[in-house]
Every structure is written in C-alpha cells, then in structure tokens.
C-alpha positions as CSV (number, residue, x, y, z in Angstrom):
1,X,-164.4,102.7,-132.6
2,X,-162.4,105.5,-131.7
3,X,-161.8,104.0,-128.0
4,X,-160.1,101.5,-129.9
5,X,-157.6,103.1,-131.6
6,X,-156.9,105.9,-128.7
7,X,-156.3,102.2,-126.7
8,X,-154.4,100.9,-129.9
9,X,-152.3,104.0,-130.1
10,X,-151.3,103.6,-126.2
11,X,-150.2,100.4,-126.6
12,X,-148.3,101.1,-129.5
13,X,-145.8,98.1,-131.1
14,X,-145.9,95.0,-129.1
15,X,-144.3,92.9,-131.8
16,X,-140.9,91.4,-131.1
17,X,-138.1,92.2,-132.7
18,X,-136.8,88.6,-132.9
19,X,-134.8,87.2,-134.8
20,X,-132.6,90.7,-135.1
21,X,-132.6,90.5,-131.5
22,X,-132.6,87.1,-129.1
23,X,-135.6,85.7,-128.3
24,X,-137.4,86.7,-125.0
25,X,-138.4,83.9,-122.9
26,X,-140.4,83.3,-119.6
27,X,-137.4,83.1,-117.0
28,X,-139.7,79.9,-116.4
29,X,-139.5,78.6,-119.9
30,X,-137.4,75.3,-120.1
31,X,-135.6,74.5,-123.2
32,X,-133.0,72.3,-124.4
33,X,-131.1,70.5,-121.6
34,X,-127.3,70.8,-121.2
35,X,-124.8,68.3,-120.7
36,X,-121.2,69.0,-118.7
37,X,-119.7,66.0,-120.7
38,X,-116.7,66.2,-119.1
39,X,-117.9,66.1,-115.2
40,X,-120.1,63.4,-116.5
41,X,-119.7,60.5,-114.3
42,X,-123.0,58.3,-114.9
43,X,-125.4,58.3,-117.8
44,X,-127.4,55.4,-116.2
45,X,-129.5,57.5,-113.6
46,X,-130.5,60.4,-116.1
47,X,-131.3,57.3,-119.0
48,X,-133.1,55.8,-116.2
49,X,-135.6,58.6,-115.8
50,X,-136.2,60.1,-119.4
51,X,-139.0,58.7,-120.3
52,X,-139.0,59.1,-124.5
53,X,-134.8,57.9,-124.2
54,X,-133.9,60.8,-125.3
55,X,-131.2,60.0,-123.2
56,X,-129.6,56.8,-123.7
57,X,-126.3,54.9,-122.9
58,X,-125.1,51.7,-124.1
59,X,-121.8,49.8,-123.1
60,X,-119.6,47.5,-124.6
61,X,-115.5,46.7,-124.2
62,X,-115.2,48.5,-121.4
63,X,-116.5,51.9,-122.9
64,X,-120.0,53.5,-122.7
65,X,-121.8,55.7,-125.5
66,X,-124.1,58.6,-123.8
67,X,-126.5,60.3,-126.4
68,X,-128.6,63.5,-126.0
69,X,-131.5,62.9,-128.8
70,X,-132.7,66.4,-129.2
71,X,-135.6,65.1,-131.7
72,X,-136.7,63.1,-128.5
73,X,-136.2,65.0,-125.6
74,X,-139.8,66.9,-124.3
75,X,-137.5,68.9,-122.3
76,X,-139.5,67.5,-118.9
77,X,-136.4,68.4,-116.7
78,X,-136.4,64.7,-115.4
79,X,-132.5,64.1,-116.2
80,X,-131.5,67.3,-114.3
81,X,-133.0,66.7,-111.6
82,X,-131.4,63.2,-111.3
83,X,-128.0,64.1,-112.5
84,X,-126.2,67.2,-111.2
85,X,-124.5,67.6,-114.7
86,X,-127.5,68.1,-116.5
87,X,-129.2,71.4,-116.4
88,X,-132.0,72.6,-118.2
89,X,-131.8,76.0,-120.4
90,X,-133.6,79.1,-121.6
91,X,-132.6,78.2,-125.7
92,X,-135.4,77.3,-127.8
93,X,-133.7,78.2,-131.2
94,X,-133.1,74.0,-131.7
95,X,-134.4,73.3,-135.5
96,X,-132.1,71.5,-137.7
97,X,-132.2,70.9,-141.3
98,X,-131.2,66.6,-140.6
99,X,-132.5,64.4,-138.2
100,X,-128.6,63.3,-137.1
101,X,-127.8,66.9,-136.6
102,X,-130.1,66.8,-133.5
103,X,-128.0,63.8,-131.5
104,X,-125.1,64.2,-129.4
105,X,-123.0,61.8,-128.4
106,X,-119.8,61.2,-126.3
107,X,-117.7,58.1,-125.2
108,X,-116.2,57.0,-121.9
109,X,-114.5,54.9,-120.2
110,X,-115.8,52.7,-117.6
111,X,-114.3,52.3,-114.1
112,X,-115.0,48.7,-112.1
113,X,-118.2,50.3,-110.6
114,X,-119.4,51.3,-114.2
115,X,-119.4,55.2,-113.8
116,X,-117.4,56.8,-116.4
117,X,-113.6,56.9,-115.6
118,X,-112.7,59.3,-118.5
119,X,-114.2,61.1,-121.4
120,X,-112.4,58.8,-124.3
121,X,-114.2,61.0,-127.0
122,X,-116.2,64.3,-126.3
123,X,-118.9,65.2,-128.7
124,X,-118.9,65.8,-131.7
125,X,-119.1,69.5,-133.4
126,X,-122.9,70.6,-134.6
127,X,-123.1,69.0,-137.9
128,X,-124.3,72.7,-139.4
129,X,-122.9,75.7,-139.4
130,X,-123.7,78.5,-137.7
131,X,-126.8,80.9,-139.3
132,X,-128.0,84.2,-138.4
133,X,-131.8,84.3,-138.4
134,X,-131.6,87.7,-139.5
135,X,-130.0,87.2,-142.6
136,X,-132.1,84.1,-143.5
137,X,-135.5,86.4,-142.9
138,X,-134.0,88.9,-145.2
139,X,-133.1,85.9,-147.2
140,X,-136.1,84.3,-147.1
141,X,-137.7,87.3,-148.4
142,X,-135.8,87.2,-151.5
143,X,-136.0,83.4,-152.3
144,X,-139.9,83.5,-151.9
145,X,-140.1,86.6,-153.9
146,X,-137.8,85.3,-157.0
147,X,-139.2,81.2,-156.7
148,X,-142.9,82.4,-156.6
149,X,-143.1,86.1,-156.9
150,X,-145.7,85.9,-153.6
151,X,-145.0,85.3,-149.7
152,X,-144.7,81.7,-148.6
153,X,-147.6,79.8,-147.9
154,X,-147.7,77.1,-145.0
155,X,-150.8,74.4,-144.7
156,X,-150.8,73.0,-140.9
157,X,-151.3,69.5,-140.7
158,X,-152.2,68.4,-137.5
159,X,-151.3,64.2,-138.1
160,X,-151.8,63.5,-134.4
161,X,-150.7,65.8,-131.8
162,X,-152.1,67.0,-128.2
163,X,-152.9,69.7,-129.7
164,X,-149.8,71.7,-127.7
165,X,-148.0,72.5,-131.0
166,X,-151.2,74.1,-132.4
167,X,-151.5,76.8,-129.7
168,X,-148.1,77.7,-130.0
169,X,-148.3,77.8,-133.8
170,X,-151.6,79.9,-133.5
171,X,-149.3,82.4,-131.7
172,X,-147.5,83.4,-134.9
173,X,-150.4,84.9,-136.5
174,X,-150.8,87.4,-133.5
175,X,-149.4,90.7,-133.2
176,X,-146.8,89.2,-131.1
177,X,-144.6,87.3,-133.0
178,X,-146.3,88.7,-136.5
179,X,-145.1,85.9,-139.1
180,X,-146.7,88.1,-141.8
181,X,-143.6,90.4,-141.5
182,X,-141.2,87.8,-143.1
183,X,-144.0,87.2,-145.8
184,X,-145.0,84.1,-144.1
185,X,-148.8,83.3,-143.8
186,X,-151.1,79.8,-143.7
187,X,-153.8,79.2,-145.8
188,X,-156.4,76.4,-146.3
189,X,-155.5,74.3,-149.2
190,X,-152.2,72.5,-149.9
191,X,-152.9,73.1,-153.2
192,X,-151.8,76.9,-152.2
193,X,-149.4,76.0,-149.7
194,X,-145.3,76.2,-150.3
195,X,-144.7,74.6,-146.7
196,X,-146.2,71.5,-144.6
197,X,-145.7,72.3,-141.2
198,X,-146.5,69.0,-139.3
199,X,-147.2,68.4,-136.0
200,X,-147.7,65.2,-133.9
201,X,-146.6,61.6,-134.1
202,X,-148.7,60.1,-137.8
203,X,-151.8,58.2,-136.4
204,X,-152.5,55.3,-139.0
205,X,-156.3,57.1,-139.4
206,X,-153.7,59.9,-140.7
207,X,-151.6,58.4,-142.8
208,X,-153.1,58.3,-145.7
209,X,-154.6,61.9,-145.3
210,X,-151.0,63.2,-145.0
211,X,-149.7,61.3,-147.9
212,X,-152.2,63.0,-149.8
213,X,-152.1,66.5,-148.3
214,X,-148.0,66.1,-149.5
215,X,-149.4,65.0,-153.1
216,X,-151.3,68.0,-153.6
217,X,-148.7,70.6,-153.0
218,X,-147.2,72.2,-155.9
219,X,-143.7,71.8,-156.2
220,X,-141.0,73.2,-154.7
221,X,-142.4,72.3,-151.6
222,X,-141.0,72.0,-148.2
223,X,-141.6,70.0,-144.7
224,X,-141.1,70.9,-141.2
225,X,-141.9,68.1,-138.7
226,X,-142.9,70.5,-135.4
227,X,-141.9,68.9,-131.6
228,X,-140.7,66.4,-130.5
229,X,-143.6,63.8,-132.0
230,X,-143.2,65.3,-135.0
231,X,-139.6,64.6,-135.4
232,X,-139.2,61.1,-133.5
233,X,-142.6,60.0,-132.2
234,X,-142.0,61.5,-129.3
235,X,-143.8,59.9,-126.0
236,X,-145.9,57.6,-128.0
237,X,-143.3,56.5,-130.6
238,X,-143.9,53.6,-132.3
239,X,-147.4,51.3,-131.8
240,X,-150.4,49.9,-132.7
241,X,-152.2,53.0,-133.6
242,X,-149.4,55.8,-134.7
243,X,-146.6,55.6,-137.7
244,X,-144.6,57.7,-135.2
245,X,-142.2,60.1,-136.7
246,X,-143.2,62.7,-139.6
247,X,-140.2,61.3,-142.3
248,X,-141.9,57.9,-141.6
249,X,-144.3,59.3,-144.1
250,X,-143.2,61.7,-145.9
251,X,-139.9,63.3,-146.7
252,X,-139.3,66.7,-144.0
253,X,-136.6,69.4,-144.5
254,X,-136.7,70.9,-141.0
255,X,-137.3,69.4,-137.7
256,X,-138.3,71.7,-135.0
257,X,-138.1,69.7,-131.6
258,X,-139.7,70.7,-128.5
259,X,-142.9,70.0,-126.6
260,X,-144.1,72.0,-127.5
261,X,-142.0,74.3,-129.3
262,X,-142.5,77.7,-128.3
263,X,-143.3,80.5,-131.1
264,X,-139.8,81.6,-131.1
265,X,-138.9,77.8,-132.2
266,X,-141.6,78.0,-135.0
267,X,-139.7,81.0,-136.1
268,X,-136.6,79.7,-136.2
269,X,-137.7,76.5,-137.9
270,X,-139.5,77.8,-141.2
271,X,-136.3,80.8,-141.3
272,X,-133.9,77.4,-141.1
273,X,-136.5,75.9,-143.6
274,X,-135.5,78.5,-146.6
275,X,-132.3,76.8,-147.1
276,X,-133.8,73.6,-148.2
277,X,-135.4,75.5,-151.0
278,X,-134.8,73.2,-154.2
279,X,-133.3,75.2,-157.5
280,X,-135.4,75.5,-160.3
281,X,-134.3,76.5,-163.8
282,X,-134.4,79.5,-165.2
C-alpha cells in the first residue's frame, strides 16, 4: 500500500490541462485534412481515392463543385497522398453543433482539359462562431449545476461501431484526460443519463434498441453522434444491414467526426454539446 502512494506521489499530476491549453497530440496523429483551395487544380484524383466521398466534385456549365465532408472523412490520408494540395493535420478539435457546418465547399472553373482554371467562389466561412473550450467547461459547469443541480450524466450507446470510438471514449475516465473534472461522468441507465453519446453507423438489430434508449431519457436531453459512422455512416453508409447515420434515428445536437476520434475530440464534443442545452422555465 504504501509503495503505491510513494509511486503515486513521484508521478505526481499526469492529467492534461486541455482545454485551457491546446491539446497534445502524437506528432503521428492525423486529423482533419487541409485543402489549399486556391492552388487547387483537380478534385478528380483525390475524389478518386477517398473511399467514404468525403471528397466529392461534381461539374456542370463549365464549373465544378469540390466538397470536403468532414462528417465523412476517416482522415485515412488517401487524398494527400494523391493531390499535392491536400495535407493532413495535427487538429482534432472538429465537433460541430449541425451536420452542414461540417462541409466545405468551393467552385471553379474548368479549363478544356477539366482541371480547374480559376477559383470562381472560395469557401465559405465556418457556419459557427468561434468558442473557447475553456469558457464552455466553466460554462458547462454552471448550466449542469443550475438545469439539474448534479454533474452531467452521459449513457454510451454503442449502435454499431468497430469498437474504435469505445477505446478512445474509455480514455476519458482515466487520469489522463479526467472527464470527472468538468462534472462529466457515464453511468448505466438512460433513465440517469443527461447525454447519448453515440457511436457507430445504426445496425437495423439496433434500431429499435436506440429508439428506446432515447425514449427513456429524461428530458432535457442531449445527443452527440461520435466519428465519422456516427455522423454519416461512415465506410459502411447506407445498406442492407445498417440505418447509417445517428440523426437517421434519432435527433443529435453534436457531431464529433473522426475515426476514431481521439479523446481530445470527445472533449471538445460534449463542451460544444452544452450549448444545445434546451431552456426550461423557471
């Protein structure tokens, strides 16, 4: 016993201080990928190679339409390596409180060979405004406390995932990342839970389980689809045996992509999360 606090003691704090600070990655860790729009000159090779379409282009009149689909993208590195104005980054911090929010898109126009001539339009400006994750954990904090005088609860559903999502999520409750300083902790029973964090395309076996597992939770409640099959399908989209996306079920306030998304993400998910909170009287 006493070995393991003198070993305790030496190791002293290992928890980050993220989100007051930036979030320390693996030099290794790829996150979202990042488009020189203007040096652009095909979209073909890079749709050609991404194999959820995250990437996409279509053309008509003599102009093209490139998207980046964030709530797609499994951040493989494919595109970059095929297109010289692609490059993959470090930032993980990619939640977004709407589902358009997480697609870019630019126009060109085409030259006789059908690479782009010109950037007609360049993308479009994030559809949110800036947030400091610091703030909303010190918000979050308050909103819990004055909604349900308690921390906020969060029931893991796991509708159909790889089960990649999970062992990131498993690394908040460590001493690492320490979601039980912002008040945040998971319990066993919707009927207890304040949050549905989501991960995996929806199997049709789990469809029905979800449906319910929404049902139970008291109200407010909020959703967070988590990676990239929670937010469009991901890889297995649309078939035979999965519903695909998480708001093909059930209504979701935050969507996290990623594959999977690294703890940091998480974070910055269910701290984006606290501004969906719904009003309630009184």
């Amino acid at each position: 016993m006493f070995n393991v606090l003198r070993q305790s003691q030496k190791a002293g704090v290992v928890t980050t201080s993220y989100p007051a600070t930036p979030a320390e990655v693996s030099p290794r860790t790829r996150g979202r990928p990042q488009i020189d729009w203007p040096a652009w000159k095909d979209a073909r090779p890079a749709a050609a190679v991404c194999p959820t379409g995250a990437i996409a282009c279509t053309d008509a009149g003599g102009r093209r339409t490139a998207t980046l689909d964030l709530a797609r993208c499994i951040f493989c590195g494919l595109c970059a390596e095929a297109d010289p104005a692609i490059r993959m980054t470090h930032v993980c911090e990619c939640a977004a409180r709407s589902r358009a929010a997480l697609a870019t898109s630019a126009i060109y126009a085409l030259g006789p060979d059908g690479t782009h001539a010109s950037l007609v339009a360049p993308p479009a400006a994030g559809t949110e405004p800036p947030v400091s994750l610091d703030a909303i954990g010190r918000e979050l904090k308050a909103r819990t406390e004055k909604l349900l005088g308690r921390s906020l609860s969060i029931r893991e559903v796991d509708a159909g995932s790889c089960n990649g999502c999970e062992v990131e999520i498993v690394g908040l409750t460590g001493p690492v990342y320490d979601a039980e300083r912002f008040g945040v902790h998971f319990v066993a029973s919707p009927r207890h839970a304040d949050m549905l964090l989501v991960t995996g395309p929806v199997t049709r076996n789990m469809e029905l389980a979800l449906r319910k597992t929404y049902d139970a939770m008291p109200g407010p409640r909020l959703v967070v689809a988590v990676g990239a099959c929670g937010c469009s399908g991901g890889i297995f989209g649309v078939n035979y045996a999965t519903r695909g996306a998480v708001d093909a079920v059930i209504p979701v306030d935050v969507y996290v992509p990623g594959c999977p998304p690294n703890p940091h993400a998480l974070l910055h998910g269910i701290l984006t999360a606290v501004g969906r909170w719904p009003s309630r009287a009184g």
